[in-house]
VOGU-730512 format. One record per residue (C-alpha): residue number from 0; residue in one letter; x, y, z. Coordinates in pm, 1 decimal, always signed. Layout:
seq->NUM; type->A; u->X; v->Y; w->Z
...
END
This chain:
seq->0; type->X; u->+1337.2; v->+2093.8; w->+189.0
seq->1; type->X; u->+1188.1; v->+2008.8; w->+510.0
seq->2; type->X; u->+1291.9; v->+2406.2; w->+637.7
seq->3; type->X; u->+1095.5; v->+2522.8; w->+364.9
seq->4; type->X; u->+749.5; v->+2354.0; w->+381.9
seq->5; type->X; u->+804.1; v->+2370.2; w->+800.9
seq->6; type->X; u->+866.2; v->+2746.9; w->+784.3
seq->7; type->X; u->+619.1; v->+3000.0; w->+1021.2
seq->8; type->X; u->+582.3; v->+3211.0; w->+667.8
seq->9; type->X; u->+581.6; v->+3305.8; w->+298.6
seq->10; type->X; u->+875.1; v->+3527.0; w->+392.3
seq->11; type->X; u->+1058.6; v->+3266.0; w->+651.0
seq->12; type->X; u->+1029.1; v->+2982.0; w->+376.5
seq->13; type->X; u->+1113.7; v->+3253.0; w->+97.7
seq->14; type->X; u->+1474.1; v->+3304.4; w->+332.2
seq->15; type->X; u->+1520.5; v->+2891.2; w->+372.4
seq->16; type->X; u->+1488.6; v->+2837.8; w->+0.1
seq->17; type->X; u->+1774.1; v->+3101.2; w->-48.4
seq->18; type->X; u->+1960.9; v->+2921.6; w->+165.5
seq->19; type->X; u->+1856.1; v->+2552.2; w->+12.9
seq->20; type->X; u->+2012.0; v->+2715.9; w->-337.2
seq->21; type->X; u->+2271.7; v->+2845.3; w->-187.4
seq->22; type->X; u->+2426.4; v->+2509.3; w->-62.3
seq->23; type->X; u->+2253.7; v->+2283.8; w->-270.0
seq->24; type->X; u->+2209.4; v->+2526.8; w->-585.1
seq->25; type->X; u->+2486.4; v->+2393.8; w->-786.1
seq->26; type->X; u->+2431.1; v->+2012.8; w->-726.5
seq->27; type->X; u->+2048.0; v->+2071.4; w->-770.4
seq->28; type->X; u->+1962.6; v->+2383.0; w->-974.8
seq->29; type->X; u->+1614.6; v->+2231.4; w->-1081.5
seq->30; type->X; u->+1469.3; v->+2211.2; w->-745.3
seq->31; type->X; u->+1504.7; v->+2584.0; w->-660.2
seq->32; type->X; u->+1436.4; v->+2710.8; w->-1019.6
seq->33; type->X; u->+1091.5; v->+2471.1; w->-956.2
seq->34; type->X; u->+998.1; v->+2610.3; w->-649.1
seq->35; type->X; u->+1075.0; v->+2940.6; w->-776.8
seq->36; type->X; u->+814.6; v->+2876.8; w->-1058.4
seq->37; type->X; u->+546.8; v->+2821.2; w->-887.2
seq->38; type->X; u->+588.1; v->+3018.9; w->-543.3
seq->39; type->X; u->+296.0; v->+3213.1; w->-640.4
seq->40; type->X; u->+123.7; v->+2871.2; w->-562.5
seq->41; type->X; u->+327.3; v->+2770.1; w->-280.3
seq->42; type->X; u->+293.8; v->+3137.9; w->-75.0
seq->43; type->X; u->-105.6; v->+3046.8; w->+5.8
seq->44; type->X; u->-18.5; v->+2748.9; w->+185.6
seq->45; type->X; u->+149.1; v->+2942.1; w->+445.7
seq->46; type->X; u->-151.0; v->+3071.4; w->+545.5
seq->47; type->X; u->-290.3; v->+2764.7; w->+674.8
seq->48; type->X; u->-220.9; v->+2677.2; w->+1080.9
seq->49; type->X; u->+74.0; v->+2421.5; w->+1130.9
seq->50; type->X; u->-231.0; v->+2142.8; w->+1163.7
seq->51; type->X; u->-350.1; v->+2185.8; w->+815.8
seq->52; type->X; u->-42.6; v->+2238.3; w->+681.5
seq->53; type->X; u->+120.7; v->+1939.5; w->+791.5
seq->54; type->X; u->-222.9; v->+1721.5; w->+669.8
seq->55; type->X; u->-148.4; v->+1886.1; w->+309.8
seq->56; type->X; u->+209.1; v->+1783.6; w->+273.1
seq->57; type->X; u->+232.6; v->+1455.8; w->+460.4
seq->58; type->X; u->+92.2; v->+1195.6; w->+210.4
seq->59; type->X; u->+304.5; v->+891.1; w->+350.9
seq->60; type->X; u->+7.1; v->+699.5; w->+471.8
seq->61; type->X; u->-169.7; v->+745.8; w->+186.2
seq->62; type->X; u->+71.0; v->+636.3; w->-21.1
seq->63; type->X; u->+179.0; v->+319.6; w->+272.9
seq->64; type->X; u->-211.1; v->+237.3; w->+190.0
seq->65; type->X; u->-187.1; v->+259.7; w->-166.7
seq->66; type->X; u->+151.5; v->+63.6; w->-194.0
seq->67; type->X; u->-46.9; v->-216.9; w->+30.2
seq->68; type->X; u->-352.4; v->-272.4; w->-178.5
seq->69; type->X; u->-116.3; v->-256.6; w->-478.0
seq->70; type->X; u->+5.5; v->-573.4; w->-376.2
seq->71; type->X; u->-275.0; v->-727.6; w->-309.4
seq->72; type->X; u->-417.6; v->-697.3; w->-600.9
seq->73; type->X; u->-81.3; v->-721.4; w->-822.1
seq->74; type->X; u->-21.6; v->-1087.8; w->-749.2
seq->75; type->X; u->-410.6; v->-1237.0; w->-858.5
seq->76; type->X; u->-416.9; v->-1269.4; w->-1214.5
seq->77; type->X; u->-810.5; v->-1168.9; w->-1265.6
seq->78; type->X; u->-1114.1; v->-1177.8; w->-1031.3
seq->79; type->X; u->-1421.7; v->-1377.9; w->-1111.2
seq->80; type->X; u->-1642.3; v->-1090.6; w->-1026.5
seq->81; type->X; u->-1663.4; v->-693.4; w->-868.9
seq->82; type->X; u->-1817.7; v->-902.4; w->-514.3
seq->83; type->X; u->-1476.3; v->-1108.5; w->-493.4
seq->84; type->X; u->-1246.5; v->-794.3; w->-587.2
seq->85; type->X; u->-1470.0; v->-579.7; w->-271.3
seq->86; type->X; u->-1402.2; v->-860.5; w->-52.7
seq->87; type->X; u->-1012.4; v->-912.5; w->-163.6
seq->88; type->X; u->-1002.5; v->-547.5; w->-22.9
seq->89; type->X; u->-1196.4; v->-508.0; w->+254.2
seq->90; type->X; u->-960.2; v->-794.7; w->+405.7
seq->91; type->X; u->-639.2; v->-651.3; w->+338.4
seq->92; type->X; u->-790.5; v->-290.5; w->+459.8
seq->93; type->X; u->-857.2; v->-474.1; w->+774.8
seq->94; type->X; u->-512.9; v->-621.7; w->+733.5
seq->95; type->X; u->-346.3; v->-290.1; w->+688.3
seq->96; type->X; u->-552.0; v->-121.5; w->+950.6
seq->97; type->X; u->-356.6; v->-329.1; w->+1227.0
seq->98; type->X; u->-10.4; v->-209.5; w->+1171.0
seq->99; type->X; u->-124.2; v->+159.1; w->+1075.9
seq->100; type->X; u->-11.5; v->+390.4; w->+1303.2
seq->101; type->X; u->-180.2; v->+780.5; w->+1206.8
seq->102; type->X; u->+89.8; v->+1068.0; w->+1155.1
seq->103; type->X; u->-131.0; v->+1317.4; w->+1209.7
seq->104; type->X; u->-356.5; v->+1461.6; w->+1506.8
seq->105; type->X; u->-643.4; v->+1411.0; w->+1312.3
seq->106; type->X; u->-881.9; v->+1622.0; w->+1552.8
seq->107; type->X; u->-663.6; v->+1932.7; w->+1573.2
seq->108; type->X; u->-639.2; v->+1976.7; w->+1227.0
seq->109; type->X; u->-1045.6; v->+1858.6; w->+1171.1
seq->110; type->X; u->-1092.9; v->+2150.8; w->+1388.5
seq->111; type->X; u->-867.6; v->+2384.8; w->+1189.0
seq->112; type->X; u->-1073.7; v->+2258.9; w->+866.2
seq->113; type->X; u->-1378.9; v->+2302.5; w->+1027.6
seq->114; type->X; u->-1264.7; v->+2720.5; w->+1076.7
seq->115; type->X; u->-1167.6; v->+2757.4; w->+728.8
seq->116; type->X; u->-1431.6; v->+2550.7; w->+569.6
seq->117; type->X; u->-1705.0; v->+2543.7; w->+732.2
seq->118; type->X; u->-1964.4; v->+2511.9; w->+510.9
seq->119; type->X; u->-1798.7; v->+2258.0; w->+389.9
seq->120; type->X; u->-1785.3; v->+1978.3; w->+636.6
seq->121; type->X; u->-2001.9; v->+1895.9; w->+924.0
seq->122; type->X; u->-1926.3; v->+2024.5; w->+1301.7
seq->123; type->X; u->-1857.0; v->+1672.9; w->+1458.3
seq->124; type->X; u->-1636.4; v->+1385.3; w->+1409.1
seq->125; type->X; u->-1822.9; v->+1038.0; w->+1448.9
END
């Protein structure tokens, strides 16, 4: 899958997905007939610079950040008010913040945002 989302273009990632069904059609003939489905969705992406691209399909630390307050939260029964919930995560944002290590060059693809949108975001990072 990875050759697919990685590919230069449409027409490159159109090729790998031929060649994703035609190895792995027969095992897994709903994940071709899916991307197939909605390619007309999927060809835009391509578009994008590899910087952008990469910050739309990696959603790992997200999700790592997620998964973290999840458990933080999961194992108190209640909270006595909103002030004690705020503070419960604050701490374990802090917490997470130490082992977090960022995927992504953040100011190469703030940059490429900043081209395609930008009347959208303001011109400097703080």
């Amino acid at each position: 899958m990875r050759a697919i989302y990685r590919a230069e273009t449409g027409e490159i990632a159109e090729q790998r997905l031929a060649e994703f069904e035609a190895e792995w059609g027969k095992k897994y003939p709903a994940i071709g007939l899916t991307w197939r489905r909605a390619w007309n969705e999927v060809v835009p992406f391509f578009a994008y610079p590899p910087e952008v691209r990469r910050m739309i399909y990696t959603t790992n630390a997200i999700e790592s950040l997620h998964r973290g307050l999840r458990k933080i939260i999961k194992t108190r029964g209640a909270f006595p008010n909103d002030e004690a919930a705020m503070k419960l995560l604050y701490l374990a944002l802090r917490n997470i913040g130490v082992h977090w290590k960022p995927a992504i060059e953040w100011r190469a693809a703030y940059a490429q945002f900043t081209i395609f949108f930008s009347d959208r975001l303001p011109t400097t990072i703080r």
